[in-house]
C-alpha positions as CSV (number, residue, x, y, z in Angstrom):
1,X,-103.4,2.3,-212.4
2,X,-100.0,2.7,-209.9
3,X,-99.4,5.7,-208.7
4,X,-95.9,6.6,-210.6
5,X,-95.5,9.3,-208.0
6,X,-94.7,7.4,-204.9
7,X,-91.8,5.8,-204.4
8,X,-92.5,1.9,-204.6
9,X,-92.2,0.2,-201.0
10,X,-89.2,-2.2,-200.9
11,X,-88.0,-0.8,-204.1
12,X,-84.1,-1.9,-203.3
13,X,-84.9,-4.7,-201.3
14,X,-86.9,-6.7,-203.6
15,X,-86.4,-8.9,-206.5
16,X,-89.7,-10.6,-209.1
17,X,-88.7,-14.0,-210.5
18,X,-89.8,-15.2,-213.9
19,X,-90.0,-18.5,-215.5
20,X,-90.3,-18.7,-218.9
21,X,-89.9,-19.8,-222.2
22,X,-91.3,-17.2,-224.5
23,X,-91.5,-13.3,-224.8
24,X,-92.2,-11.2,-222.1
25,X,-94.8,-9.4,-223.7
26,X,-97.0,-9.8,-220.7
27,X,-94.7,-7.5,-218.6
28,X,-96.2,-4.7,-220.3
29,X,-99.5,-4.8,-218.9
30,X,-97.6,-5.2,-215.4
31,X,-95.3,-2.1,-216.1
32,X,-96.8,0.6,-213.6
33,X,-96.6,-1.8,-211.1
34,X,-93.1,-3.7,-212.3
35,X,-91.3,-1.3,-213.9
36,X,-89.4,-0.1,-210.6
37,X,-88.1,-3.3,-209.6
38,X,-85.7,-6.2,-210.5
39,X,-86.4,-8.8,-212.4
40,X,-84.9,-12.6,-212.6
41,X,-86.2,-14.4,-215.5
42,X,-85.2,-17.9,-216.1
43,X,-85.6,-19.1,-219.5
44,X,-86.4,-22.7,-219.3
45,X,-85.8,-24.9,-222.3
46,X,-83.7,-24.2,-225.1
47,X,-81.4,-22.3,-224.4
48,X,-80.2,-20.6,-228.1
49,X,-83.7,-19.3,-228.0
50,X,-83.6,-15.1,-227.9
51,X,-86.1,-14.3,-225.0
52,X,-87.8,-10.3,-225.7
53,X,-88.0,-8.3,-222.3
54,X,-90.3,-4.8,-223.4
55,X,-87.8,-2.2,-223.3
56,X,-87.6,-0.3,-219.8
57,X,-87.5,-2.9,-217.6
58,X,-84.2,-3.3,-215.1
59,X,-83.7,-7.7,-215.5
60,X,-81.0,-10.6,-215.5
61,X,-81.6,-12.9,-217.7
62,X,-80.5,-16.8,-217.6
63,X,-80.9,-20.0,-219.5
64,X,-79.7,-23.5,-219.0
65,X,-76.4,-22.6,-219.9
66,X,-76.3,-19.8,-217.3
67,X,-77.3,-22.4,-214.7
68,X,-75.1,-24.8,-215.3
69,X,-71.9,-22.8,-215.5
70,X,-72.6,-21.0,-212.1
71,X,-73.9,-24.1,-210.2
72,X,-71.7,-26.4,-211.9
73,X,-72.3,-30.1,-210.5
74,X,-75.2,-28.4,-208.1
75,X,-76.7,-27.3,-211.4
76,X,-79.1,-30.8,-211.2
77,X,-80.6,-29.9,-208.5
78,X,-82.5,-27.5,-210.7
79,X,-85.4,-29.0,-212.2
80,X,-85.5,-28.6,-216.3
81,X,-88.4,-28.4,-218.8
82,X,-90.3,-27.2,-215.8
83,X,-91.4,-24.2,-214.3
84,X,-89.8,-25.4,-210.6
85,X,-86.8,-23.6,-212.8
86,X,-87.7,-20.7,-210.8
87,X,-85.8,-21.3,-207.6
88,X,-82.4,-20.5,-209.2
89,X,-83.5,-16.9,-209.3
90,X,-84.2,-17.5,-205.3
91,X,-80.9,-18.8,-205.1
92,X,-79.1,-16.1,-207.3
93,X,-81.0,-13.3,-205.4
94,X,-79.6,-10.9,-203.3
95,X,-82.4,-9.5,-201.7
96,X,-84.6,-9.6,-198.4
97,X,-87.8,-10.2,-200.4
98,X,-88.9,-12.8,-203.6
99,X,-91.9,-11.9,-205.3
100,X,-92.5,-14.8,-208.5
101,X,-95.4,-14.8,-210.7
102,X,-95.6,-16.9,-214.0
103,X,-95.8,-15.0,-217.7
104,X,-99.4,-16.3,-218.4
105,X,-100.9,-14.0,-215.2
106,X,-102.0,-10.6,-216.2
107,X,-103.2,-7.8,-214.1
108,X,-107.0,-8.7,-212.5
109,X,-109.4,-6.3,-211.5
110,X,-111.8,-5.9,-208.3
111,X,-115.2,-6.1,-208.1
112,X,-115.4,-2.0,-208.5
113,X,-113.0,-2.6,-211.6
114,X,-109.8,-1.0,-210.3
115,X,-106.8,-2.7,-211.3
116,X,-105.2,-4.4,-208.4
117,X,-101.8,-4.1,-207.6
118,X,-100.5,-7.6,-206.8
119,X,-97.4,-7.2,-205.7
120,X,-98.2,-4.0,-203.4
121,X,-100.7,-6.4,-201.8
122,X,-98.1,-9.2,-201.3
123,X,-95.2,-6.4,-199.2
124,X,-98.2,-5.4,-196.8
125,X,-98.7,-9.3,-195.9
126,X,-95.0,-10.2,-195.7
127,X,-94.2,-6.7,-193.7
128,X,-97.5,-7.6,-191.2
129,X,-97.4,-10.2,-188.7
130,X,-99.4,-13.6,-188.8
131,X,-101.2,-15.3,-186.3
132,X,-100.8,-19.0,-186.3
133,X,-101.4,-20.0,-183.2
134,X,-104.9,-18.6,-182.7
135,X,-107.3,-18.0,-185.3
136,X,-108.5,-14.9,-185.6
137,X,-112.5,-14.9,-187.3
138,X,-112.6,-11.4,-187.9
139,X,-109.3,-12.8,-190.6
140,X,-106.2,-10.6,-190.8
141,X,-106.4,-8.1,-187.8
142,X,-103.6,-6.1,-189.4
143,X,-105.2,-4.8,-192.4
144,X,-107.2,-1.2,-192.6
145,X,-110.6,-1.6,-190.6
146,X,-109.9,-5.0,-188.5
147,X,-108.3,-5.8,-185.4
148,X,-108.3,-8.9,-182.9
149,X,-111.8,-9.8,-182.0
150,X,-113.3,-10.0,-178.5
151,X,-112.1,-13.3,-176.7
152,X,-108.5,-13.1,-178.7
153,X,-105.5,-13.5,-175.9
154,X,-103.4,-10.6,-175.7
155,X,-100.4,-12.5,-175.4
156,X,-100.4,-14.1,-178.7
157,X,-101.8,-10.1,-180.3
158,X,-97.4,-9.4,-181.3
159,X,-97.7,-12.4,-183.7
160,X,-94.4,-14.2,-185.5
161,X,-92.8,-13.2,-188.7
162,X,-94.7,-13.4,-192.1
163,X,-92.4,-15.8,-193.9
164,X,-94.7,-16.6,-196.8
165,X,-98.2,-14.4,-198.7
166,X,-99.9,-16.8,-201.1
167,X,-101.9,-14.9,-203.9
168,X,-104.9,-16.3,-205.5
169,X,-106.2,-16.0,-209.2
170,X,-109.5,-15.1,-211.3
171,X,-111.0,-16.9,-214.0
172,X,-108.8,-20.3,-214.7
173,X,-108.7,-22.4,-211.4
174,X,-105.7,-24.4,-210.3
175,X,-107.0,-27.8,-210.7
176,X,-105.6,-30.8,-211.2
177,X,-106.2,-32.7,-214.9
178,X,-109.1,-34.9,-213.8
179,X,-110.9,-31.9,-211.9
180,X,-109.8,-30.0,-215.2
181,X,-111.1,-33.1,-217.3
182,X,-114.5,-33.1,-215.4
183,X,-115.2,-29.2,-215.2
184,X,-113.5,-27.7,-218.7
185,X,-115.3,-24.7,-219.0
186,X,-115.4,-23.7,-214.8
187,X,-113.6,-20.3,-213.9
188,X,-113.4,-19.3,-210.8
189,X,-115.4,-15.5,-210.4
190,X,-115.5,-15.1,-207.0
191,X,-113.7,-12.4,-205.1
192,X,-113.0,-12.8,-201.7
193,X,-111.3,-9.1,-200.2
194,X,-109.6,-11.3,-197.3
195,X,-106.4,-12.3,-196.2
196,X,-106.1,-14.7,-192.8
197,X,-103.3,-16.8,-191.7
198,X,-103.0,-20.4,-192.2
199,X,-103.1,-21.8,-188.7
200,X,-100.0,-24.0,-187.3
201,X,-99.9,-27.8,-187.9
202,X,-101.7,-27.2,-191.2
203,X,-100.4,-27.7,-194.9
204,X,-102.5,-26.0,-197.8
205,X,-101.3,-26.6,-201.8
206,X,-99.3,-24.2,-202.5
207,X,-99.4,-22.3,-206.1
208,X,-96.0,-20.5,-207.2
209,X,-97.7,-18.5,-210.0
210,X,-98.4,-15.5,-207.6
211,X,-96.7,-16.1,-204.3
212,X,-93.9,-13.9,-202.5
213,X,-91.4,-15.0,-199.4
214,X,-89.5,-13.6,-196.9
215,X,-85.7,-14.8,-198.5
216,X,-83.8,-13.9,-195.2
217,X,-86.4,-15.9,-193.1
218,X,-87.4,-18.8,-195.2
219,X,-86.0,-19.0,-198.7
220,X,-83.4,-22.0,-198.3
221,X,-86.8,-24.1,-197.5
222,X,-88.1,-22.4,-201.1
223,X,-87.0,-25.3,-203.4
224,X,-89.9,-26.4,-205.8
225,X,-88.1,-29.9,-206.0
226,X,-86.7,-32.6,-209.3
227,X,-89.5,-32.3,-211.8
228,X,-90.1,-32.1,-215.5
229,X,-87.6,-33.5,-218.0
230,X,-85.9,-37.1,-216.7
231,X,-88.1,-37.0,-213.5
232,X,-91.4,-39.3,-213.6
233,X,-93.7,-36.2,-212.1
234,X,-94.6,-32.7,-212.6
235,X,-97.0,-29.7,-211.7
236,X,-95.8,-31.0,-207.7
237,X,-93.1,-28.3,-207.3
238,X,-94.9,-25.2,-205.8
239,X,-96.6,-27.9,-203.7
240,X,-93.9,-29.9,-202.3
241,X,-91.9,-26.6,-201.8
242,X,-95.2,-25.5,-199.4
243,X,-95.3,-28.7,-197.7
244,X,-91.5,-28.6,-196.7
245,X,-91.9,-24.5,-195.9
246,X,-95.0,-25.0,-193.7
247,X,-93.3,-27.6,-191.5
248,X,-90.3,-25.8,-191.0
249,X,-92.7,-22.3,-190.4
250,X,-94.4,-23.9,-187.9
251,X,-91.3,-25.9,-186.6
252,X,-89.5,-22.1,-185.9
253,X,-92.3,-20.2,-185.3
254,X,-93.2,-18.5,-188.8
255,X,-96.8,-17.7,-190.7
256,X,-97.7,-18.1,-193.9
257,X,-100.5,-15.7,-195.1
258,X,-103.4,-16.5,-198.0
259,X,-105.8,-14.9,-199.9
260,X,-105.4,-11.5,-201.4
261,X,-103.9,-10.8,-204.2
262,X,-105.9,-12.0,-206.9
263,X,-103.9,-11.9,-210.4
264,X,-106.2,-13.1,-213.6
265,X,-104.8,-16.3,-214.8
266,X,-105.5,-16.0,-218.2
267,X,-105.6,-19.8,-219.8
268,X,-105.8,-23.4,-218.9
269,X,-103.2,-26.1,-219.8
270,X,-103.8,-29.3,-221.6
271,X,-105.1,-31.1,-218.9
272,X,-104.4,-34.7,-221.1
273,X,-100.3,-33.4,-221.0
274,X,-101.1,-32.3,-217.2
275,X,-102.3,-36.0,-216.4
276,X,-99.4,-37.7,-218.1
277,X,-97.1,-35.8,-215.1
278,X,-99.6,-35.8,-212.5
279,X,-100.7,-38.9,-212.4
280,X,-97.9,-40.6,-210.3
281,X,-98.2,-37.7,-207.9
282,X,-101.8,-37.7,-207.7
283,X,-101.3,-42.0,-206.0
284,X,-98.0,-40.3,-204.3
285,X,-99.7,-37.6,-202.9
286,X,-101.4,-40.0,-200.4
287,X,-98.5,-41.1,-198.7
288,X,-97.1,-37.6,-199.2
289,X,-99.4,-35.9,-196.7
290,X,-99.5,-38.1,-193.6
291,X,-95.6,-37.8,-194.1
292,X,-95.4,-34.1,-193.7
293,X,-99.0,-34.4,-191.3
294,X,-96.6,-36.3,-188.8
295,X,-93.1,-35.2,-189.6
296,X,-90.6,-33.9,-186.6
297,X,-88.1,-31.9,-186.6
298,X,-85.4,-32.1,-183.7
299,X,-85.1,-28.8,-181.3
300,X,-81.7,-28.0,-182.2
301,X,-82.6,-27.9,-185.7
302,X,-83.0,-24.1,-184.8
303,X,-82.5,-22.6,-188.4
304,X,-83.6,-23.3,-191.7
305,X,-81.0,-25.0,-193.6
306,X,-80.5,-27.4,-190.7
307,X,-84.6,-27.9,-190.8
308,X,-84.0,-28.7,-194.2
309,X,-81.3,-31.0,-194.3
310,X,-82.8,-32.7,-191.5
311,X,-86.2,-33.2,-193.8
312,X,-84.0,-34.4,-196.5
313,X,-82.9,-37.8,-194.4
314,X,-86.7,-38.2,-193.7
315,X,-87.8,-38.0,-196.8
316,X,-85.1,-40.4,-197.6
317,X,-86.3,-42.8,-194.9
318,X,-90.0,-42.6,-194.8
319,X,-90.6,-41.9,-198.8
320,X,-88.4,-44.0,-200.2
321,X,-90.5,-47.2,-199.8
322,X,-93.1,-45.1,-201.9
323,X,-90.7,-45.1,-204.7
324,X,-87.0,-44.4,-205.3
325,X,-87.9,-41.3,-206.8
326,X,-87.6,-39.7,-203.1
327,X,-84.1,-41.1,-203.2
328,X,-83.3,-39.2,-205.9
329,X,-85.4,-36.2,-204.5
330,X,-83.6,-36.1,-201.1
331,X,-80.1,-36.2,-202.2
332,X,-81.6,-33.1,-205.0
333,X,-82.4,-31.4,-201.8
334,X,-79.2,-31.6,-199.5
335,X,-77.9,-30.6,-203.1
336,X,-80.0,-27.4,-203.4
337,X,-78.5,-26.2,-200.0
338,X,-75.0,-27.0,-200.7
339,X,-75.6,-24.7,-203.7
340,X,-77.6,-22.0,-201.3
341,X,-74.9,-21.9,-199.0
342,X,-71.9,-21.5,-201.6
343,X,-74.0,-18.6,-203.1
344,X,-75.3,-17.5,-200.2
345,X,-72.3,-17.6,-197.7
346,X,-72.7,-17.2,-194.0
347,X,-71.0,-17.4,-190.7
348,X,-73.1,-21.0,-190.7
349,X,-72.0,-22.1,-193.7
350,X,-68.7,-24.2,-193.1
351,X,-70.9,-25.8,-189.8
352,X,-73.6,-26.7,-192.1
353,X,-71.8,-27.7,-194.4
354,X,-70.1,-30.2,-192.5
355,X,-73.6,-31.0,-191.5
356,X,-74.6,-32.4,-195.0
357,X,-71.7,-34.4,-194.9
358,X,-72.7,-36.8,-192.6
């Protein structure tokens, strides 16, 4: 269990983000862990539907209705009937540090059966440095009992910003519906105690269930794209939003961490409802890769909302031919950071904003 007597690192400074669209009864096995920090659930789906949140817990609560009135006309850019939902709590959040995890993870265990703190996990990866540039075989060199092996340049031992840990699960796997359809009763047992970083000029599919960011440093790149109700895909959110994010890491010099922590993902969706909103994505996906594989972004695209906005005209260019979907999805996401920017004002703001414009 937590220890309730220290005072929880980045207790003011970080916010959880929940998607959802039933009771939060799963926060109570998560409370000694939780319990000390703010939550953002968004309540996807119908929105005259009373939500429960275990008594204790400090939250904000928002449905559609919620959405809409703040955002307004931005309020499409916010993908509905779908747990890409989640990035209006990024949006809404006024702190350095996201943490998101979905309602159907519970608390997993190590191999000596201690209960393992997720989120305590993710803050030591996003408050250590990565190392991109160079791998490192000996994996993270930060952590307790590792360093940078023999033959490893001293110049590159500082490492860049952490702008991204990526958390793994026990027991379901995150497969797609025909791995699903081919392997029904596989769960993933093995646990690996390592974190490393993922090197530069590499993309990796990203899962949102048990993920955390750096907000100050990457989270106007953090949009999990138009999916779910009116769009013709789903289940490619977290992974478009890590595709976008790793090109503009590597573009300014960020790293993205994986591998510890491990939450317990405790059951399997349908995977013949899966396939019906995959399917499109899994021809898409294709074309999608060698896109981000070979995208460029300008030099003077020298912070993240100009990264973005820039990968938003070459989506529009170079996907569109794939289908006018990525029409749709590039205006959604020069939208998204209209909306960041009005929330989220900055001396940038009015110069970016005149930016989008054009």
């Amino acid at each position: 269990m937590a220890d309730t007597n220290s005072t929880p690192i980045l207790k003011d400074d970080l916010d959880i983000v929940i998607p959802t669209i039933r009771n939060l009864d799963f926060l109570e096995m998560w409370r000694p862990f939780f319990q000390p920090y703010h939550l953002i659930i968004v309540q996807d789906g119908d929105p005259s539907k009373t939500i429960r949140v275990p008594d204790g817990f400090d939250y904000e609560l928002y449905n559609r209705n919620d959405i809409n009135r703040i955002l307004g006309s931005k309020a499409s850019c916010i993908s509905f009937k779908d747990s890409a939902c989640r990035c209006f709590g990024y949006l809404i959040s006024k702190k350095k540090y996201i943490f998101t995890i979905d309602d159907d993870c519970f608390v997993a265990k190590d191999p000596s059966g201690k209960e393992i703190n997720a989120l305590e996990q993710h803050i030591k990866n996003v408050l250590t440095p990565s190392t991109p540039f160079f791998f490192n075989t000996l994996y993270d060199p930060y952590r307790e009992g590792a360093d940078f092996v023999r033959g490893y340049p001293f110049s590159l031992r500082e490492g860049v910003p952490t702008a991204v840990s990526h958390g793994l699960w026990l027991n379901i796997p995150d497969y797609d519906a025909p791995t699903q359809l081919v392997k029904p009763m596989e769960r993933n047992t093995r646990y690996v105690d390592a974190v490393l970083t993922v090197p530069k000029a590499t993309l990796f599919p990203m899962c949102g269930m048990n993920l955390a960011f750096n907000r100050d440093l990457i989270g106007p790149a953090m949009y999990f794209g138009l999916m779910g109700d009116g769009q013709p895909i789903g289940r490619y959110d977290d992974m478009w939003a890590g595709w976008c994010m790793k090109v503009i890491c590597d573009h300014l010099g960020f790293g993205v961490k994986t591998g510890l922590p491990y939450i317990w993902h405790s059951k399997a969706s349908n995977p013949f409802t899966n396939l019906r909103k995959e399917y499109k994505g899994i021809f898409w996906q294709e074309q999608i890769i060698p896109f981000f594989q070979t995208v460029s972004l300008p030099k003077d695209c020298n912070t993240v909302q100009k990264c973005y906005i820039e990968l938003s005209k070459l989506v529009r260019e170079k996907l569109s031919s794939v289908d006018e979907y990525f029409i749709k999805l590039a205006d959604a996401m020069l939208t998204w950071i209209e909306a960041w920017d009005e929330l989220n004002p900055s001396e940038e703001a009015t110069e970016l904003s005149k930016f989008v414009s054009k």
